[in-house]
MDAnalysis code that builds the backbone (N, CA, C; Angstrom):
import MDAnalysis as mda
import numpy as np

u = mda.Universe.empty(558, n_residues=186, atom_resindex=np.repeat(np.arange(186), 3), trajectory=True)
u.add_TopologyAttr("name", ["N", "CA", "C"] * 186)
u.add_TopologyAttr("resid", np.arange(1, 187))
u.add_TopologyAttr("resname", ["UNK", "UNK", "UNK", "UNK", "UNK", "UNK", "UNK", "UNK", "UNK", "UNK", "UNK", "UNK", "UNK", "UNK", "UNK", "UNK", "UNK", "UNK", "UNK", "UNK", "UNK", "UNK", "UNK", "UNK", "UNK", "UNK", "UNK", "UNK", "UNK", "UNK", "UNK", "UNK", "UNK", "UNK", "UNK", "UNK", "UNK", "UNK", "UNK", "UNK", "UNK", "UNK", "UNK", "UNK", "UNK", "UNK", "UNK", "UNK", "UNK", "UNK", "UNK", "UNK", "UNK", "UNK", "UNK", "UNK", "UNK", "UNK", "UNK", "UNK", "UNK", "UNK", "UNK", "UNK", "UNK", "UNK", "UNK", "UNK", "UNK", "UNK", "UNK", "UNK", "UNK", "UNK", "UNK", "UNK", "UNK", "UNK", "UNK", "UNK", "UNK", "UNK", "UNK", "UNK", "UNK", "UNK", "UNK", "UNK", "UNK", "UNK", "UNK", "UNK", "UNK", "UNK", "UNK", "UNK", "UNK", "UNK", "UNK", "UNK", "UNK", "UNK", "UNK", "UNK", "UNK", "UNK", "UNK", "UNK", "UNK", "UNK", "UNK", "UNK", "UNK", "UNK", "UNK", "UNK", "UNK", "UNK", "UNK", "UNK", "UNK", "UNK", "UNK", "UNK", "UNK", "UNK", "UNK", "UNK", "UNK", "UNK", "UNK", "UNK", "UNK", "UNK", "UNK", "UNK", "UNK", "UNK", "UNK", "UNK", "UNK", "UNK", "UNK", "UNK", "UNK", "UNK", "UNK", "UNK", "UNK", "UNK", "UNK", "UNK", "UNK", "UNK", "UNK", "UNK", "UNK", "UNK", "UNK", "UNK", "UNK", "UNK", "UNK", "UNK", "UNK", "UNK", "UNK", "UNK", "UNK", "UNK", "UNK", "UNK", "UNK", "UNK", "UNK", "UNK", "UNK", "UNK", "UNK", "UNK", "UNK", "UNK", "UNK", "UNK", "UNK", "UNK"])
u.atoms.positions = np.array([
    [178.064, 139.964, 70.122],
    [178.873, 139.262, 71.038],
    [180.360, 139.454, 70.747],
    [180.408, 139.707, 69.615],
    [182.226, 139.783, 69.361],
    [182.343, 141.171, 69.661],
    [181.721, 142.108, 69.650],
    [182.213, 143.121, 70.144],
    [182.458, 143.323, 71.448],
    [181.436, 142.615, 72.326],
    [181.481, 142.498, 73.359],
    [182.803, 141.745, 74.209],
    [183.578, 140.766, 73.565],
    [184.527, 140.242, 73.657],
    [185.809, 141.120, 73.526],
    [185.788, 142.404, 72.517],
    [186.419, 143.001, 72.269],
    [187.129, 143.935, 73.260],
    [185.530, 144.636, 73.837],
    [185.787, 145.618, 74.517],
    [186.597, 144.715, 75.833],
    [185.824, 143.886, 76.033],
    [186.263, 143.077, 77.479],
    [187.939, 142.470, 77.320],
    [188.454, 142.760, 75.978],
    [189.582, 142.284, 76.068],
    [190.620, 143.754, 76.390],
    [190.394, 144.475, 75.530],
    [190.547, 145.699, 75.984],
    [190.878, 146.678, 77.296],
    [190.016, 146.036, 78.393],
    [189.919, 146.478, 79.148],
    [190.654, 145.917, 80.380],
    [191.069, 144.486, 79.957],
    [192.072, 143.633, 80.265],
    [191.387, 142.806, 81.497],
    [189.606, 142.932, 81.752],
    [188.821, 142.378, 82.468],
    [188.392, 140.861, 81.808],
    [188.416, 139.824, 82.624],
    [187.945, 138.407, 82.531],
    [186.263, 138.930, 82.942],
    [185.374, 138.994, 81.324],
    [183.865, 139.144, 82.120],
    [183.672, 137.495, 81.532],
    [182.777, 137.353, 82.411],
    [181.897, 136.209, 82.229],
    [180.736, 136.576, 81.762],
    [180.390, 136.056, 80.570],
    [179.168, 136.413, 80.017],
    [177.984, 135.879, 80.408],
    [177.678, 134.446, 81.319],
    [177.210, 134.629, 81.750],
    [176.574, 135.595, 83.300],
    [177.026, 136.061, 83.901],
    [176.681, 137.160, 84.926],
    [176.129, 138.487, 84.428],
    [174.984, 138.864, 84.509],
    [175.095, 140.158, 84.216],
    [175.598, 141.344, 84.907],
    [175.240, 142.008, 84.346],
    [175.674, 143.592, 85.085],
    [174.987, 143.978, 86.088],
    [175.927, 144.549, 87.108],
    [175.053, 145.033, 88.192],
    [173.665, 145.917, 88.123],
    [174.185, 147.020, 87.126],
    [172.533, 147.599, 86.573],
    [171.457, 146.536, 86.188],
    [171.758, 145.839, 85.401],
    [171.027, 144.801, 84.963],
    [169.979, 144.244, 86.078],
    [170.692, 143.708, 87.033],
    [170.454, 142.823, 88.341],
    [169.655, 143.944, 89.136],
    [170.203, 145.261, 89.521],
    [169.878, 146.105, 90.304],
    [167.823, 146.484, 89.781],
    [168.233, 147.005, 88.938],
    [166.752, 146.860, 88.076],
    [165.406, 145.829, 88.020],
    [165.943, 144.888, 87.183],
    [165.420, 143.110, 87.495],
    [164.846, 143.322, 89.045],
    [165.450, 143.716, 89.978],
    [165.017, 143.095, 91.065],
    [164.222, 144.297, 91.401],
    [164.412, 145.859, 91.259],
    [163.198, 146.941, 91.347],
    [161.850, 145.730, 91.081],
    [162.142, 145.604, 89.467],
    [160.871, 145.143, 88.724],
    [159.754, 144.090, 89.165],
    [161.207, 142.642, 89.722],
    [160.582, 141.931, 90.709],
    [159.929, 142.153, 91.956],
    [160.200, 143.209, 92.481],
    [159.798, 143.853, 93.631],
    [158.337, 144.681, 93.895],
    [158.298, 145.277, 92.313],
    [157.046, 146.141, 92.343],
    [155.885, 145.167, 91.722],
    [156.399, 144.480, 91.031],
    [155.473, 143.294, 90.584],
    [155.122, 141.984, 91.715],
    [155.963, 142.188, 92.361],
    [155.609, 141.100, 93.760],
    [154.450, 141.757, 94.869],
    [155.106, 143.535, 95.163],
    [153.609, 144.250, 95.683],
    [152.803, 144.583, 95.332],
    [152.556, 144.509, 93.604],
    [151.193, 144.480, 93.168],
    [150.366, 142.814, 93.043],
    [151.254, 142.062, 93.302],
    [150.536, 140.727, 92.783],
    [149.786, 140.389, 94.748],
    [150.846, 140.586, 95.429],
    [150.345, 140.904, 96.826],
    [149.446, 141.520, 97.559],
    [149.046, 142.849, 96.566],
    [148.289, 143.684, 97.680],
    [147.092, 143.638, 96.203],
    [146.693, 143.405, 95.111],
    [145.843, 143.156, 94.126],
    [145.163, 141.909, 94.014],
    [146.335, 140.927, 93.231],
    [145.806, 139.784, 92.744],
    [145.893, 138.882, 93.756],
    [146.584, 139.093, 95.006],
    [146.842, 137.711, 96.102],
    [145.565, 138.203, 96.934],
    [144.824, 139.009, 97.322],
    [143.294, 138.896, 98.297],
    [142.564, 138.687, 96.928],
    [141.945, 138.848, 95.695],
    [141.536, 138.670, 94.760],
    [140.916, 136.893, 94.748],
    [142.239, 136.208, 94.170],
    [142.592, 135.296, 94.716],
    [141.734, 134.420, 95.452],
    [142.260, 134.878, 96.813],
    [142.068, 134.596, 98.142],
    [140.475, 134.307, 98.052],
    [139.819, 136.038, 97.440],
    [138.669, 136.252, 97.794],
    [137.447, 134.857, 97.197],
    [138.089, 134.590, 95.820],
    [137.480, 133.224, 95.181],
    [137.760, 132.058, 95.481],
    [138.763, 132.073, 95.944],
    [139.276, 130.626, 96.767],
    [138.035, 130.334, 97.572],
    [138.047, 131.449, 98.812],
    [137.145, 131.430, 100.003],
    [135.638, 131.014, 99.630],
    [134.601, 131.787, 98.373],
    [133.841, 131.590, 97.690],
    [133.759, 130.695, 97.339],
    [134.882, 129.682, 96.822],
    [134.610, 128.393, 95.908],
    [134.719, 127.369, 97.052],
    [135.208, 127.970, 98.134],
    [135.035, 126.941, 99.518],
    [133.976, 126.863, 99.992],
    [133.089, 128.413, 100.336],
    [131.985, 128.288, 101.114],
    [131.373, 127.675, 100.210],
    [131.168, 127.955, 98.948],
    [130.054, 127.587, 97.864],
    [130.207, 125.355, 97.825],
    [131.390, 125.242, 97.852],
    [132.110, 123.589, 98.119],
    [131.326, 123.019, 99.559],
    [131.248, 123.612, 100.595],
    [130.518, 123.727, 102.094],
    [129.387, 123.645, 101.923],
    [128.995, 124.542, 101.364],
    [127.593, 124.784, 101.448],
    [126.606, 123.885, 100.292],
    [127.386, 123.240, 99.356],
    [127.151, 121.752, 98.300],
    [127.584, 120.670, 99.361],
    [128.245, 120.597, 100.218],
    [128.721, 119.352, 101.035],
    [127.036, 119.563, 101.979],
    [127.148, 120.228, 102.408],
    [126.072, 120.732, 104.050],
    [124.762, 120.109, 102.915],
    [124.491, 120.902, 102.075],
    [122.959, 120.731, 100.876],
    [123.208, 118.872, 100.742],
    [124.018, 118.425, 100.158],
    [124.476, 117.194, 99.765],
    [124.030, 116.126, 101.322],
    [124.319, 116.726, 102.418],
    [124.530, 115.941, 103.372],
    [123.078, 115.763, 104.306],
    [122.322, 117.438, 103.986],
    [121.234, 117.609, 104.316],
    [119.925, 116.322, 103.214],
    [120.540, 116.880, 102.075],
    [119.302, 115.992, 100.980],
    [119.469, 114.318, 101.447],
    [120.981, 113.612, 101.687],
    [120.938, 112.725, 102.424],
    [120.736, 111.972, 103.358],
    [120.288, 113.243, 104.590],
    [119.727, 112.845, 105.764],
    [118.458, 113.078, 105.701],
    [117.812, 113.603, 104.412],
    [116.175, 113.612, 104.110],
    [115.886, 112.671, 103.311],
    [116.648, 111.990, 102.659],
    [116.685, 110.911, 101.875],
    [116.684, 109.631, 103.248],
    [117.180, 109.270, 103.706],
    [117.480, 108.591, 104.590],
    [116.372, 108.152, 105.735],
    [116.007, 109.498, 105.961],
    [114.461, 109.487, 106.372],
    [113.286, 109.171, 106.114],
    [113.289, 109.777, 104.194],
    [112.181, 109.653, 104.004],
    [112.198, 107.748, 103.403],
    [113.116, 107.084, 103.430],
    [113.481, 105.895, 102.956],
    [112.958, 105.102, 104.640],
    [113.362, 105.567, 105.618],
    [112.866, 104.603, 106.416],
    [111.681, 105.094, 106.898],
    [111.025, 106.047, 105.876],
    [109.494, 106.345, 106.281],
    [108.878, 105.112, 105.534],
    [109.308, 104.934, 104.402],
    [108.767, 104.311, 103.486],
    [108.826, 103.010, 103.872],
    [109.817, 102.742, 104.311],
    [110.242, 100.605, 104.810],
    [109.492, 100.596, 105.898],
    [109.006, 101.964, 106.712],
    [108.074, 101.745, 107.498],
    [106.672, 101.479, 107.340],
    [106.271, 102.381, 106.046],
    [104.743, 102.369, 105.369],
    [104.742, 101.133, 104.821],
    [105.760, 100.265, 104.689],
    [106.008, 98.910, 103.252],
    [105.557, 97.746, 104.902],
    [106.422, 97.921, 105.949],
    [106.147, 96.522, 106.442],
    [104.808, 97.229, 107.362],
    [104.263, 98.693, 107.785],
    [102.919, 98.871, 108.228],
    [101.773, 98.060, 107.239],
    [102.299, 98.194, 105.548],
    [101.303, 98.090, 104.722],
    [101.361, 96.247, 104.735],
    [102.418, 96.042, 104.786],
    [102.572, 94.199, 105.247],
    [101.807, 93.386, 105.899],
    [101.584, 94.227, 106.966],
    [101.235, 94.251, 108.503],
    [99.514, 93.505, 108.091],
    [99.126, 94.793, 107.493],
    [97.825, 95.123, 107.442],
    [97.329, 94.289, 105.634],
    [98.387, 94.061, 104.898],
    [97.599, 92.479, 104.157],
    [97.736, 91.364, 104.914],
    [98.876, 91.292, 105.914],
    [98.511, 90.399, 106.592],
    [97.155, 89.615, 107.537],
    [96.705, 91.005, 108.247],
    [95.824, 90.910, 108.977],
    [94.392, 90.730, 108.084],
    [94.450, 91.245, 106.534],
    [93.359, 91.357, 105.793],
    [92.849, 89.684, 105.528],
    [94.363, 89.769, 105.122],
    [94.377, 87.740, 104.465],
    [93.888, 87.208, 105.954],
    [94.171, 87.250, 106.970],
    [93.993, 86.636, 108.098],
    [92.043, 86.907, 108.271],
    [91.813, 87.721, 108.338],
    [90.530, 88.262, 108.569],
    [89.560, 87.301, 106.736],
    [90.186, 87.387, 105.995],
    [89.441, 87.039, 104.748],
    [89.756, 85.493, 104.867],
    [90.787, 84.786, 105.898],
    [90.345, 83.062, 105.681],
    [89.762, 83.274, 106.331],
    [89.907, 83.744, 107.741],
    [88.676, 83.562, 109.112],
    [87.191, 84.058, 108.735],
    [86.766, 84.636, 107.898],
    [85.614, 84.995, 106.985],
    [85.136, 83.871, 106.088],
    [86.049, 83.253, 105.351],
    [85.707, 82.139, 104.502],
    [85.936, 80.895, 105.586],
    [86.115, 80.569, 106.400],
    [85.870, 79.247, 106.807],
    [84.418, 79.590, 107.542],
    [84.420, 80.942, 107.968],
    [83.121, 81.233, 108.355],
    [81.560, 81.107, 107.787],
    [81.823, 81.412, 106.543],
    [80.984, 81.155, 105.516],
    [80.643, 79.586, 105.210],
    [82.093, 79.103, 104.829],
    [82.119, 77.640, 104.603],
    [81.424, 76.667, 105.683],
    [81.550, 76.918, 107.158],
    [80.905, 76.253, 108.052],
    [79.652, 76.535, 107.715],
    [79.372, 78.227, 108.075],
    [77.995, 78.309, 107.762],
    [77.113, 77.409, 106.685],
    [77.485, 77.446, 105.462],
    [76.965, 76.659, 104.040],
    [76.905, 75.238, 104.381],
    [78.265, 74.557, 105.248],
    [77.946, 73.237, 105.661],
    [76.881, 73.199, 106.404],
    [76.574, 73.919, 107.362],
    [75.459, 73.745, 108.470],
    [73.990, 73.729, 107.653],
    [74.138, 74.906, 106.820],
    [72.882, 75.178, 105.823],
    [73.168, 73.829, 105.056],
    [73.770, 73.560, 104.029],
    [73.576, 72.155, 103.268],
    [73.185, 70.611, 104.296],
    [73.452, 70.879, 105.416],
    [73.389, 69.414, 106.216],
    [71.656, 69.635, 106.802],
    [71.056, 71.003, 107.295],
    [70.059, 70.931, 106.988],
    [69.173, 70.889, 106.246],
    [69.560, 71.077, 105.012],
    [68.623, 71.385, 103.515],
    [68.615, 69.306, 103.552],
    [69.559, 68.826, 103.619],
    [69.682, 67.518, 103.536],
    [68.989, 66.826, 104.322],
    [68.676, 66.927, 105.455],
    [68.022, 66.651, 106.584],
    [66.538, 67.195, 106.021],
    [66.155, 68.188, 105.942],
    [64.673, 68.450, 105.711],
    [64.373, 67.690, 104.351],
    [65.400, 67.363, 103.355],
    [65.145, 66.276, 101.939],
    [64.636, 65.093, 102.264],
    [65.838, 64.469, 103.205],
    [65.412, 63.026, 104.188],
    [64.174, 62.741, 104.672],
    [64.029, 63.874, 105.326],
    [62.766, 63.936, 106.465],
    [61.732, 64.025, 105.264],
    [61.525, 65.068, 104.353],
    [60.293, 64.805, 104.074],
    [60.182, 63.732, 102.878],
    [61.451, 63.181, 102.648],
    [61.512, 62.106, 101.579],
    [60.935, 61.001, 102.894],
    [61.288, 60.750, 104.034],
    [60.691, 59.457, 105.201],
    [59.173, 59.963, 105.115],
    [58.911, 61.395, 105.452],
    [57.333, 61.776, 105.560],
    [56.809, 61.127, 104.198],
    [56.904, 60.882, 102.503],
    [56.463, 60.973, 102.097],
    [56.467, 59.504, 101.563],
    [57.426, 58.533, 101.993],
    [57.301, 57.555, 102.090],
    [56.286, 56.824, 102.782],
    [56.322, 57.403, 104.199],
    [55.406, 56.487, 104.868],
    [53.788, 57.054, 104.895],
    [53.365, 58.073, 104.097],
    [52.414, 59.104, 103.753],
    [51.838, 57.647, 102.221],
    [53.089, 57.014, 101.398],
    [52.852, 55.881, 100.764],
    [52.491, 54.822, 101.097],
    [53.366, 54.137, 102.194],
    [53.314, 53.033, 102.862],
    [51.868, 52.770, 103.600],
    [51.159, 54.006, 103.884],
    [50.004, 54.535, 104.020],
    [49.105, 54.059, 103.648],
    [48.951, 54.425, 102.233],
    [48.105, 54.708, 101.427],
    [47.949, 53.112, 101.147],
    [49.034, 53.109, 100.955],
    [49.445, 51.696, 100.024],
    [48.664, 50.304, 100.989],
    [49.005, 50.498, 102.403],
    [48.580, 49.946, 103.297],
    [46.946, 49.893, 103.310],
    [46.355, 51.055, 103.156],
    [44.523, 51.183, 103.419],
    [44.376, 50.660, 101.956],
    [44.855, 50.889, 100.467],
    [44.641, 50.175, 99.495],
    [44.513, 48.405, 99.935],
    [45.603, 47.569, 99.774],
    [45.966, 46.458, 100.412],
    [45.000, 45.977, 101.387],
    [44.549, 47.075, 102.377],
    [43.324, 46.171, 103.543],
    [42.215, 46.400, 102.148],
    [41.998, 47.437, 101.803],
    [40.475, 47.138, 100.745],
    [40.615, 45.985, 99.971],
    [41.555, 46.015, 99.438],
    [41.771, 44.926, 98.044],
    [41.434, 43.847, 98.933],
    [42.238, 43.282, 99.912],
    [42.212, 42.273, 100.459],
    [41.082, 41.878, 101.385],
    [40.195, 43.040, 101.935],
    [39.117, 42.963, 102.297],
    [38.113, 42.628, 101.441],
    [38.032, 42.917, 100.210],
    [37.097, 42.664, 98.910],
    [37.571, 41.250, 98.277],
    [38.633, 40.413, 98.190],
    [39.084, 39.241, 98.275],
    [38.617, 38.498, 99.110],
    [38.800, 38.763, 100.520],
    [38.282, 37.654, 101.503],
    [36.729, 38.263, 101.268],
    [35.837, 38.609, 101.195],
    [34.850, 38.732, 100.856],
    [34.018, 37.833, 100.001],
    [34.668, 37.900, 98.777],
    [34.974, 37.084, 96.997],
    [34.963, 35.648, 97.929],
    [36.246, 35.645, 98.446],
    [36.523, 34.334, 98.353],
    [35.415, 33.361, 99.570],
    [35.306, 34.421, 101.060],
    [34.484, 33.712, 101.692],
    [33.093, 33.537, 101.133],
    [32.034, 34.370, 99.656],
    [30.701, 33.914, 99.234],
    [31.065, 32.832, 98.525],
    [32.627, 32.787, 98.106],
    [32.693, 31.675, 96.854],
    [32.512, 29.876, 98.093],
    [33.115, 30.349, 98.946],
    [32.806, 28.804, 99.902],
    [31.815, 28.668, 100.552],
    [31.051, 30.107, 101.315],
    [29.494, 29.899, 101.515],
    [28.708, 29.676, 101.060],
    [28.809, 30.159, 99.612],
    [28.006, 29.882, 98.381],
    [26.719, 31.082, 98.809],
    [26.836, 31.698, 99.762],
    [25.845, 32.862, 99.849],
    [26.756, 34.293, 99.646],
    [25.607, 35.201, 99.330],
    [26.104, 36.375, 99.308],
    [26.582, 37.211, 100.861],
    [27.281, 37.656, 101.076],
    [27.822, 38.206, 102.031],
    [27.706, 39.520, 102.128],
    [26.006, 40.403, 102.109],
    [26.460, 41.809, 101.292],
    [25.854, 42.684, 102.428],
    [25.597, 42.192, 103.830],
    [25.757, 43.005, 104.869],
    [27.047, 43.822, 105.498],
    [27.294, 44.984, 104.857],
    [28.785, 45.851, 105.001],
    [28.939, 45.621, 106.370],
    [28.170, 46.107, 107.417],
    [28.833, 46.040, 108.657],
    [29.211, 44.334, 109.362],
    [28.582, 43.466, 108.870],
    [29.481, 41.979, 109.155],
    [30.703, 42.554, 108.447],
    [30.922, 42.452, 107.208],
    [31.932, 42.795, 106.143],
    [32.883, 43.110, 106.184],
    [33.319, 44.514, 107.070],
    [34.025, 45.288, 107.349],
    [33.985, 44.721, 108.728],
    [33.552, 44.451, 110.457],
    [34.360, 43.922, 110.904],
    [34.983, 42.732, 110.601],
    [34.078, 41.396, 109.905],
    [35.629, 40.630, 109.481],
    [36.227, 40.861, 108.818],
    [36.539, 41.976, 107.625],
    [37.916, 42.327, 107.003],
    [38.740, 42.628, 108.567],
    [38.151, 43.937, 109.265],
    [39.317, 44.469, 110.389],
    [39.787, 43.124, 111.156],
    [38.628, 41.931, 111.488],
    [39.415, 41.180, 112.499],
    [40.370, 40.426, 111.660],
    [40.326, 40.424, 110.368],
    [41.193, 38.952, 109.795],
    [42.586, 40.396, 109.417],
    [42.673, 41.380, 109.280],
    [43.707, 42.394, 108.781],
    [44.629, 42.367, 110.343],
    [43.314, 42.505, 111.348],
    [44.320, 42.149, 112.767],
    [45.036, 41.434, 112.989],
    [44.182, 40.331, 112.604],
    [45.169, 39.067, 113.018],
    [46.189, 38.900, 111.731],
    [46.284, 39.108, 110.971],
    [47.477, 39.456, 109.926],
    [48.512, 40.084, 110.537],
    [48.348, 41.720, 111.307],
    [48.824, 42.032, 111.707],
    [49.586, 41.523, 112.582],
    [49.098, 40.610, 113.380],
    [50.104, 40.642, 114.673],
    [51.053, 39.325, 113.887],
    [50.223, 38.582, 113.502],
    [51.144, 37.302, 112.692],
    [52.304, 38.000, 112.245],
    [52.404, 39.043, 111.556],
    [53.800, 39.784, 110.966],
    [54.257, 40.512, 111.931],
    [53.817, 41.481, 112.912],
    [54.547, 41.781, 113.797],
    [55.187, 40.552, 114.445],
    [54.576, 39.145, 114.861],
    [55.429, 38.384, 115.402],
    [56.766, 37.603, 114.776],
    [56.608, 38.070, 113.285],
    [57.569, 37.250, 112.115],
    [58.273, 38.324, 111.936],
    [58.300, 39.919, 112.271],
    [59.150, 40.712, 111.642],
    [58.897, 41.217, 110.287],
    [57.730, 41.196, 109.640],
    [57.740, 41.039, 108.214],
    [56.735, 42.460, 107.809],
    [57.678, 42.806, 107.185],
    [56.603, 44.447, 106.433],
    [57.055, 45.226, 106.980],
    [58.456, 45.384, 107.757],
    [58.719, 46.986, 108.285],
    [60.292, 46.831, 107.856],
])
């Protein structure tokens, strides 16, 4: 630099050191120039060419992205469709399985109210199948009593069966109606 000062004093020129020289400048700008039409006609479609690529490839992830979403979307209201179809149809199951069980349940009432009824009935049949029995016992006993008791006041034997047996039946008759007219024994 001091030489440079030197010469410039020398020469009786005011240089400014900052400015360069016209060669300097003239050059520089060749350089800028040939390096601007290679970066232009090389690396600027280059470039370009991956830009475009990383766009379609960006497009074509948006389009895929937008597609899987509108199959998503679908297959989601396939499903809320299969969820309240499948709703639908426990509904109708549960509906069909009370209307089945009250069905049953009536049925079993109807069956238990007859099983109860044929208990009754043949518990009345087997009562009065007693009341029966109990009844033709009662005329014997009591036929063989008034028997007893009418030789004990005749003081004779009484051992002709057919007298015997109709006055047991007429005195059991007239028993009879005496209690049918009093209400008594039923």
């Amino acid at each position: 630099m001091y030489e440079f000062a030197v010469l410039a004093a020398e020469g009786g020129e005011d240089v400014n050191p900052l400015v360069p020289e016209t060669y300097d400048i003239v050059w520089s700008v060749v350089c800028v120039a040939i390096i601007a039409v290679l970066f232009y006609k090389y690396v600027i479609p280059r470039l370009i060419k991956v830009l475009d690529e990383r766009a379609d490839k960006i497009e074509g992830g948006i389009a895929k992205a937008e597609a899987a979403q509108e199959e998503a979307q679908q297959t989601l209201q396939q499903y809320q469709q299969q969820l309240a179809d499948a709703r639908l149809e426990a509904a109708r199951i549960r509906e069909d399985a009370r209307t089945q069980g009250q069905q049953i349940l009536a049925q079993m009432r109807s069956e238990a109210q007859a099983e109860s009824d044929r208990i009754v009935a043949a518990g009345h049949a087997q009562l009065e199948a007693q009341r029966q029995q109990i009844l033709t016992e009662l005329r014997s006993e009591v036929g063989r009593t008034a028997v007893d008791l009418a030789e004990k006041i005749i003081g004779q034997s009484v051992s002709d069966e057919a007298k015997q047996a109709a006055s047991i039946e007429k005195f059991l008759s007239e028993l009879d109606e005496t209690d049918a007219g009093i209400g008594v024994g039923r």
